[in-house]
C-alpha angles and dihedrals in degrees: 000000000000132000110218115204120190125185104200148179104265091232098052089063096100099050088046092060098052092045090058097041088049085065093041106261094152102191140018138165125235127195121188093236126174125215146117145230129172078338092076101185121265145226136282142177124223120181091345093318133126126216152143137255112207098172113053110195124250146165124252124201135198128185126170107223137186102236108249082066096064103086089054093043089059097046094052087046105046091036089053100041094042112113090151093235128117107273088040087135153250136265126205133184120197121175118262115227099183146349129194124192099221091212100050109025082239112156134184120013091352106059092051 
Protein backbone atom coordinates (compact mmCIF):
# COMPACT_ATOMS: atom_id res chain seq x y z
CA UNK A 1 0.00 0.00 0.00
CA UNK A 2 1.04 3.42 -0.98
CA UNK A 3 0.06 7.22 0.53
CA UNK A 4 -0.23 9.39 -1.96
CA UNK A 5 0.32 13.13 -0.94
CA UNK A 6 -0.57 16.12 -3.63
CA UNK A 7 0.03 19.51 -3.11
CA UNK A 8 -2.45 21.34 -5.75
CA UNK A 9 -3.78 24.58 -7.17
CA UNK A 10 -6.94 25.18 -5.25
CA UNK A 11 -8.76 25.60 -8.27
CA UNK A 12 -7.63 22.28 -10.02
CA UNK A 13 -9.41 20.24 -7.12
CA UNK A 14 -12.23 19.51 -8.85
CA UNK A 15 -10.69 18.16 -11.94
CA UNK A 16 -8.58 16.33 -9.96
CA UNK A 17 -11.43 14.55 -8.35
CA UNK A 18 -13.13 13.41 -11.41
CA UNK A 19 -10.09 12.36 -12.88
CA UNK A 20 -9.45 9.97 -9.84
CA UNK A 21 -13.02 8.73 -9.50
CA UNK A 22 -12.98 7.99 -13.54
CA UNK A 23 -10.09 5.20 -12.66
CA UNK A 24 -11.87 4.03 -9.56
CA UNK A 25 -9.87 6.07 -6.18
CA UNK A 26 -13.03 6.01 -3.94
CA UNK A 27 -12.05 8.21 -1.21
CA UNK A 28 -9.37 11.01 -0.38
CA UNK A 29 -8.85 13.53 2.05
CA UNK A 30 -8.25 17.33 1.25
CA UNK A 31 -6.86 20.13 3.73
CA UNK A 32 -6.83 23.77 2.73
CA UNK A 33 -2.71 24.13 3.40
CA UNK A 34 -0.52 27.24 2.58
CA UNK A 35 3.26 27.12 1.33
CA UNK A 36 5.63 27.88 -1.41
CA UNK A 37 8.35 26.55 -3.59
CA UNK A 38 10.06 28.21 -6.71
CA UNK A 39 6.66 30.08 -6.54
CA UNK A 40 7.85 32.26 -3.53
CA UNK A 41 4.76 34.09 -2.76
CA UNK A 42 4.10 37.82 -4.29
CA UNK A 43 3.00 41.16 -3.56
CA UNK A 44 -0.54 42.99 -3.05
CA UNK A 45 -1.94 45.99 -2.26
CA UNK A 46 -5.01 46.39 0.18
CA UNK A 47 -6.50 50.02 0.93
CA UNK A 48 -3.18 51.78 -0.61
CA UNK A 49 -0.75 49.25 1.12
CA UNK A 50 2.01 47.05 -0.21
CA UNK A 51 2.90 43.52 1.06
CA UNK A 52 3.79 40.67 0.64
CA UNK A 53 2.23 37.35 0.62
CA UNK A 54 4.83 34.47 1.57
CA UNK A 55 2.53 31.74 1.80
CA UNK A 56 0.35 31.32 -1.32
CA UNK A 57 -2.78 28.86 -0.50
CA UNK A 58 -3.11 25.54 -1.87
CA UNK A 59 -4.92 22.18 -1.61
CA UNK A 60 -3.35 19.01 -0.34
CA UNK A 61 -4.55 15.77 -1.04
CA UNK A 62 -4.01 12.29 0.52
CA UNK A 63 -5.33 8.97 -0.69
CA UNK A 64 -4.34 5.70 0.57
CA UNK A 65 -3.90 3.46 -2.37
CA UNK A 66 -3.16 -0.49 -3.01
CA UNK A 67 0.10 -0.33 -5.26
CA UNK A 68 -0.70 -1.35 -8.25
CA UNK A 69 -2.80 1.83 -8.17
CA UNK A 70 -0.08 4.08 -7.95
CA UNK A 71 1.02 4.67 -11.95
CA UNK A 72 -2.52 5.64 -12.73
CA UNK A 73 -2.86 7.76 -9.58
CA UNK A 74 -0.08 9.81 -10.76
CA UNK A 75 -1.19 10.19 -14.06
CA UNK A 76 -4.69 11.39 -13.02
CA UNK A 77 -3.19 13.40 -10.84
CA UNK A 78 -0.51 14.95 -12.72
CA UNK A 79 -3.04 15.10 -16.27
CA UNK A 80 -5.93 16.98 -14.06
CA UNK A 81 -3.57 19.57 -11.81
CA UNK A 82 -1.09 20.60 -15.01
CA UNK A 83 -1.51 24.24 -16.02
CA UNK A 84 2.00 24.31 -17.22
CA UNK A 85 2.98 27.55 -14.86
CA UNK A 86 5.16 27.66 -12.45
CA UNK A 87 2.98 26.32 -8.58
CA UNK A 88 1.39 24.00 -10.44
CA UNK A 89 2.16 21.50 -7.60
CA UNK A 90 3.95 18.52 -6.10
CA UNK A 91 3.15 14.40 -5.66
CA UNK A 92 4.53 12.24 -3.17
CA UNK A 93 4.25 8.48 -2.57
CA UNK A 94 5.29 6.93 1.06
CA UNK A 95 4.82 3.53 1.76
CA UNK A 96 1.85 2.55 3.63
CA UNK A 97 2.52 0.10 6.55
CA UNK A 98 -1.07 -0.43 7.70
CA UNK A 99 -4.40 0.66 7.41
CA UNK A 100 -7.71 -0.26 9.89
CA UNK A 101 -11.41 0.56 8.97
CA UNK A 102 -12.58 1.68 12.23
CA UNK A 103 -15.98 0.35 11.52
CA UNK A 104 -15.12 -2.96 10.43
CA UNK A 105 -11.63 -3.97 11.97
CA UNK A 106 -10.69 -4.33 8.30
CA UNK A 107 -6.79 -3.97 7.75
CA UNK A 108 -4.69 -3.94 4.83
CA UNK A 109 -6.30 -3.56 1.16
CA UNK A 110 -9.42 -3.91 2.45
CA UNK A 111 -9.80 -1.45 4.64
CA UNK A 112 -8.55 1.39 1.85
Amino acid sequence: MKLVSAIIKPFKLDDVRESLSEIGVQGITVTEVKGFGRQKGHTELYRGAEYVVDFLPKVKIEIAISDELVDPVIEAITKAANTGKIGDGKIFITPLEQAIRIRTGETGTEAI
